[in-house]
N, C-alpha and C positions, 0 to 999 in steps of 0.2 A: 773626576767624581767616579767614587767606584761603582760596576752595576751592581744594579739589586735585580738582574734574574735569578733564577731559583731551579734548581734540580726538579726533575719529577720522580725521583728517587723516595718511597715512601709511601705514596698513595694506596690509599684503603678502599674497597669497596665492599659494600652488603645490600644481600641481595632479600627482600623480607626482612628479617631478622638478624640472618646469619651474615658472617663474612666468608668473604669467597677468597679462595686459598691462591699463592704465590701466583697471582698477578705479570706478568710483566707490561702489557700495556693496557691502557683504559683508554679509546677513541674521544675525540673535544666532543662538544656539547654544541650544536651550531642553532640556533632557533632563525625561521625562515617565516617571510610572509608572504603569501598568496597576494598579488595587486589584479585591478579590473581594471580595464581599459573604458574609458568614459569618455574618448573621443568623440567632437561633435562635428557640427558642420559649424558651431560659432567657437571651435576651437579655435586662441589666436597663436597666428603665425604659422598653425601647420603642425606643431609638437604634437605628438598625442600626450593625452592627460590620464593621468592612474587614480584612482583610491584605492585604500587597504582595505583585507580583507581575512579570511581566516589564518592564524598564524601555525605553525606547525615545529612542538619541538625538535623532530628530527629521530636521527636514531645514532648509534656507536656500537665501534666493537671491542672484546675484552678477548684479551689473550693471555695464554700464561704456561706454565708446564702443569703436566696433567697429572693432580692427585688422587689416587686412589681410595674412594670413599670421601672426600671431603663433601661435606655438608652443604658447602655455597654451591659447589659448580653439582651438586646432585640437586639442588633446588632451584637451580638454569635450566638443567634436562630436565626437572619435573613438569617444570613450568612449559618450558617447549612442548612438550606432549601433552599438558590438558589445555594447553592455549587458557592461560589463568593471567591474567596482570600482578606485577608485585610493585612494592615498593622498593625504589631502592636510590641507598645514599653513597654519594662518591666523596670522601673526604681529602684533602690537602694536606700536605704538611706545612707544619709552623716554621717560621722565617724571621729572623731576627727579635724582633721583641714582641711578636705576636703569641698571644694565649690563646686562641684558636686558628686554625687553617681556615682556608674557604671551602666552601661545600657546595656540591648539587644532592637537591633531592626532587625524586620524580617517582611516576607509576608508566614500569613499561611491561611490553608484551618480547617476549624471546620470539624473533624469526627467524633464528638460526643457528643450531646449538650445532657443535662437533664435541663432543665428548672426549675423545681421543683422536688424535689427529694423525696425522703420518709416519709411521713406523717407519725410519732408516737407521741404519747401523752406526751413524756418527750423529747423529743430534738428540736430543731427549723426545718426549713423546709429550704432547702440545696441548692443551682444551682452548675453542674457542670461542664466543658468541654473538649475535649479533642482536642490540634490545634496539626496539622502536618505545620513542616514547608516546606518552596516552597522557593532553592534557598538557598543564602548564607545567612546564620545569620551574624550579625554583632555588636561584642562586644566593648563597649567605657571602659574604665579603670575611676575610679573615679579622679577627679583632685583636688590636694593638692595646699590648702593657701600657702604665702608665709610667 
């Protein structure tokens, strides 16, 4: 059977409104749950025992080479600087008989914006960021032709 893994060649992201310019990588999406430890003395056997608790989506980082004046990564560094929340959607590419990709969309804060990254003589010059997200992430599943 042949696989059906998938390139990450393509992927879109916007940040607001806007899309944010020549990307090279976009960080996974991990969502995390805080557990309480509810250990008793009629614990049996000794295990200690958990319940769930607050979930937390997490954060990622976006790298890419660094354009001059583009619109998305000027609206990362804005955002960085008035500590504002945006929305933003990370898009998939389509995969064999899929009419949409899959997507996250969320509302995050930038903790960490590099605008221009490290000037050396042999490599291009970098933008990078890091969003925390605020709130439920929310994942669409790519949708299959018929």
């Amino acid at each position: 059977m042949a696989s059906k893994a998938r390139a990450g060649l393509g992927v879109k992201m916007t940040f607001g409104d806007t899309p944010v310019a020549e990307l090279s990588s976009v960080g996974g999406i991990a969502i995390t749950t805080e557990t309480i430890d509810v250990s008793n003395h009629d614990t049996e056997g000794g295990y200690r025992e958990f319940i769930t608790s607050l979930k937390d989506g997490g954060e990622f980082t976006v790298e890419g080479n660094f354009v001059g004046g583009d619109e998305g990564q000027m609206a990362i560094y804005n955002a960085a600087q008035n500590n504002t929340l945006e929305d933003v959607e990370i898009t998939f590419p389509t995969f064999g008989t899929e009419t949409t990709g899959a997507k996250w969309q969320c509302t995050c804060l930038v903790t960490s914006c590099t605008p221009v990254g490290d000037a050396t003589i042999d490599s291009q010059l970098t933008f990078s960021a890091t969003l925390k997200i605020s709130g439920k992430p929310i994942f669409t599943a790519p949708v299959t032709g018929a």
